[in-house]
N, C-alpha and C positions, 0 to 999 in steps of 0.2 A: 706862637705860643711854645714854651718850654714845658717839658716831660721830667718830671724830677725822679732819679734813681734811688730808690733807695728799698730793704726788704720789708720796710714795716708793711702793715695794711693797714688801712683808711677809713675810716666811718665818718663820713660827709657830711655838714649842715650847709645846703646851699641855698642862697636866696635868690632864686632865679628871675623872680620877678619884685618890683617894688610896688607892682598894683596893688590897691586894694580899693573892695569897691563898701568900707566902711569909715567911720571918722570916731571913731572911739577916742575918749579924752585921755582916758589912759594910756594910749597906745606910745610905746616906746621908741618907734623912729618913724612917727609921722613927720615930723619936720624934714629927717634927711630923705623919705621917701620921695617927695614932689620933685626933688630934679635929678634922682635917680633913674636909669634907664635897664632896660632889658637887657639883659644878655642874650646876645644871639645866637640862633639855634646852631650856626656852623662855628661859632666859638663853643660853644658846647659840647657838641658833636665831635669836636677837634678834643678837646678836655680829656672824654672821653676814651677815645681813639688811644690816645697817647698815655693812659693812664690804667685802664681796666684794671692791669693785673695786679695793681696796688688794692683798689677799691673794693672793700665789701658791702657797704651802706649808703644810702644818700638819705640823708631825711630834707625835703624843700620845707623851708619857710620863707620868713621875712613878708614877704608881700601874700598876696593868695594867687598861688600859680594857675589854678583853676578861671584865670581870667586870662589867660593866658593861653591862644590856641598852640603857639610854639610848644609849650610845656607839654600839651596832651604829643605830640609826634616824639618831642622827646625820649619819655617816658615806656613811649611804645618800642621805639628803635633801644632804648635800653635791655627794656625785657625780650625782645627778640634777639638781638645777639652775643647781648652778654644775661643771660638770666639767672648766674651765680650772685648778680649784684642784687642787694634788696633794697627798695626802695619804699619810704614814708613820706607822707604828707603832711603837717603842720598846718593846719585850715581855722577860718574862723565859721564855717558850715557849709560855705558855699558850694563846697562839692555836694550836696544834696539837692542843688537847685538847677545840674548840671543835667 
């Protein structure tokens, strides 16, 4: 994985996961979600790593991360070592059911 130099900063939309445990007719990339896969926790983690100091935001969407136990360690390893970073959710409820 490559680290990109540069002094902007970042506000992240990532879609960490293409789960989703709905089928909404509306939904905007059900088709490309079914042979989309996870991103794995230590590509992530690597992301990351290599990138902090850019990064001010993540918002997760795309899929519901929240089906996702990767996501929850994620999350956590973000706000412990980097907690200048802010991080949003993008859900369709599920996190209530968590």
């Amino acid at each position: 994985m490559c680290s990109i130099k540069s002094k902007s900063k970042w506000k992240i939309g990532w879609g960490f996961t293409a789960a989703c445990n709905m089928n909404c007719s509306f939904c905007y990339s059900k088709s490309v979600r079914k042979d989309s896969e996870e991103v794995s926790l230590e590509t992530a983690i690597n992301f990351i790593e290599q990138n902090n100091t850019f990064i001010t935001s993540i918002n997760y969407g795309t899929g519901e991360c929240t089906l996702s136990k990767n996501w929850f360690i994620l999350i956590d390893y973000i706000r412990q070592n980097y907690p200048s970073i802010e991080q949003a959710l993008t859900t369709n409820g599920s996190l209530s059911y968590v």
